[in-house]
N, C-alpha and C positions, 0 to 999 in steps of 0.2 A: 504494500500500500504506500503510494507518494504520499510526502509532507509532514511527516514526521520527524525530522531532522535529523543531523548526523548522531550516531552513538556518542554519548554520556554529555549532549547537548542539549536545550530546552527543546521541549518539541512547538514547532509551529506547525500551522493549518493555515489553509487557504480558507477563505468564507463557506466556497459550496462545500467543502469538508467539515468546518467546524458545524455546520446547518446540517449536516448531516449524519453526527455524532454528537451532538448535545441539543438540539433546539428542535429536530423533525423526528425524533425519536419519540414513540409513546409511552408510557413505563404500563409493565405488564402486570397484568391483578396476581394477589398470591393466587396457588396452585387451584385452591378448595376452591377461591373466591370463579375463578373458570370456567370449574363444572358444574355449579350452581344452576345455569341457566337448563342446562343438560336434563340434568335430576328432575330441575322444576318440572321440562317438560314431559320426563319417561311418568313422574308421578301424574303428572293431568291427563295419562294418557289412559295410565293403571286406573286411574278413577273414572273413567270416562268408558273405558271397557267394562269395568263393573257394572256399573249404572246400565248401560247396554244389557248384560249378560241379566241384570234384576227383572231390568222390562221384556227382555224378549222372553224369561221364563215367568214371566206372570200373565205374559198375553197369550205361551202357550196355554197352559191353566186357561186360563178364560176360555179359550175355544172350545178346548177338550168339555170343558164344564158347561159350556152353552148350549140346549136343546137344539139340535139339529136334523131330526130325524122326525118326520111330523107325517109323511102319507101315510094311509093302512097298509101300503104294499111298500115303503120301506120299512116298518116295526116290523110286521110279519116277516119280512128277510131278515133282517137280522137279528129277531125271535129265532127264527131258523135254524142260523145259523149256529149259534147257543145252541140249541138243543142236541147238534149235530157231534158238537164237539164235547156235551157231557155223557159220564159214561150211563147217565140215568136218564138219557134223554127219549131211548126207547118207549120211555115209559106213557108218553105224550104221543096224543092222536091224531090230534088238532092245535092251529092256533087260530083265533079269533081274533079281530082287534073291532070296538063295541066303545060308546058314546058311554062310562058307567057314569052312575047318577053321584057315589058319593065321591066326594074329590079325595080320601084317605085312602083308598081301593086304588091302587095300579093296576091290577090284575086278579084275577082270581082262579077257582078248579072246585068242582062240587065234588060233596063224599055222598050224594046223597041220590041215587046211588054215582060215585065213581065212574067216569066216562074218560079221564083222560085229557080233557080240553080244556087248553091254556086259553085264557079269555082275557084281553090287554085293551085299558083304555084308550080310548083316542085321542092321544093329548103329545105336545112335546116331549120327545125324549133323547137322551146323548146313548149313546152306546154300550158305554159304560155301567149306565142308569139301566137298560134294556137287560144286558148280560147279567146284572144280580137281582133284577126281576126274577128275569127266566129261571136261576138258579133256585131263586127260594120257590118257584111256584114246582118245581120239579121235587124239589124236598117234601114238598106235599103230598105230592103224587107216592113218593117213596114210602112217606107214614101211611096210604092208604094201601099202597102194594102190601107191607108188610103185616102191617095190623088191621087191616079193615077198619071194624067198628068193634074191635076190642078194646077193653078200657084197663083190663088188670095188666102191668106194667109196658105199658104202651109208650112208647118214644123213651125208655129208659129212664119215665119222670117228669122230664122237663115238658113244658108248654108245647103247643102247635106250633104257634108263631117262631117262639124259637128254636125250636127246631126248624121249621122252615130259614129260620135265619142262618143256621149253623152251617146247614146246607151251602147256605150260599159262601161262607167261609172258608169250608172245605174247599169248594170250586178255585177259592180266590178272586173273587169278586166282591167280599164284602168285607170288611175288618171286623176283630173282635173290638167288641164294647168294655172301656174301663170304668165307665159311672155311664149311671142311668138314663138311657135317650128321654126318661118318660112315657112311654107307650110298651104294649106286650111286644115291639118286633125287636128284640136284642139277644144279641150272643156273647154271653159271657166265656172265660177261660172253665170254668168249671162246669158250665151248659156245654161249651163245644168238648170238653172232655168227654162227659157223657155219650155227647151225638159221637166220636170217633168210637169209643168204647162198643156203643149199639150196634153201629155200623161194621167193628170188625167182626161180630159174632154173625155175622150172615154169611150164609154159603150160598144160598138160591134166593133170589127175589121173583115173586110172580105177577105179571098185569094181569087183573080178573076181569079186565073192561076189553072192547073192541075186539080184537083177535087174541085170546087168552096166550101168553106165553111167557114163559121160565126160563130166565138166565141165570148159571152160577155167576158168582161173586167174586172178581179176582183183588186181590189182596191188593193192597195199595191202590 
């Protein structure tokens, strides 16, 4: 580099050198003070993806949870289909889907006498909602295959309802209940014990409605 002067003599500079070693020179932030702006923005970024990741899974939820399924011929399909894929679905003759009067009624199945026919409101429903219908109205069916109209140790104790409820647990369609919904449809840990306990003591279940016929009982 020119201008710096001879060895062990004062150093001179030219103007555009001195302007260019002490006057245009910027001084640089400490090290931390650099990445600061860095940090700031990977953190607004990290927040910004979260809030994302919050709402896109809350709007999935919403849809999943939004009645969707509202003609008689799509509940019936995927009434259907449920039924298709439980191992009790055999048990079902029919499905119906029917205007019911009381708005607490989704669905219902007579014992009186037993026909087999799943009968489903005609109201909004998600899939979801559909699939643990189906299941309890089939647990139904199960306590009338099994018991009929017997009453001495019938559903292994517990309630209709919850047994029909438990049913639908079994399936995996419905959760078990830890405090009380308030109404007879719930499945406690020690109701759905019951219902598995009853259920593995069967070997043959019979439909005594429509075309009579006898299935064993495969474990699990």
């Amino acid at each position: 580099m020119s201008g710096l002067g001879p060895p062990g003599g004062e150093a001179t500079f030219t103007d555009e050198e001195y302007d260019a070693l002490f006057v245009d020179v910027e001084p640089l932030a400490p090290a931390g003070r650099r990445r600061l702006p860095r940090l700031v923005s990977l953190l607004g970024l990290f927040v910004a993806a979260t809030m994302l990741a919050v709402y896109v899974g809350d709007l999935v939820g919403g849809v999943a949870s939004t009645p969707t399924i509202r003609e008689p011929a799509e509940i019936r399909a995927v009434a259907l289909d449920e039924i298709a894929e439980s191992p009790w679905g055999w048990l079902a003759t029919e499905v119906r889907i029917e205007s019911l009067p009381e708005p607490r009624v989704g669905a219902y199945v007579t014992n009186n006498p037993p026909d087999g026919v799943i009968t489903i409101d005609l109201r909004p429903w998600t899939a979801a909602g559909l699939d643990e219908l189906i299941d309890h109205e089939l647990g139904h069916l199960l306590d009338f295959a099994v018991w009929g109209t017997v009453a001495d140790g019938r559903r292994g104790g517990i309630g209709t309802e919850a047994w029909a409820e438990c049913a639908a647990v079994a399936a995996g369609t419905r959760a078990l209940d830890r405090r009380d919904p308030g109404t007879e449809y719930h499945c406690y840990a020690d109701e759905f014990a019951v219902y598995e306990a009853a259920v593995a003591e069967l070997t043959e279940v019979c439909r005594n409605w429509g075309s009579r016929e006898c299935r064993p009982v495969t474990p699990g």
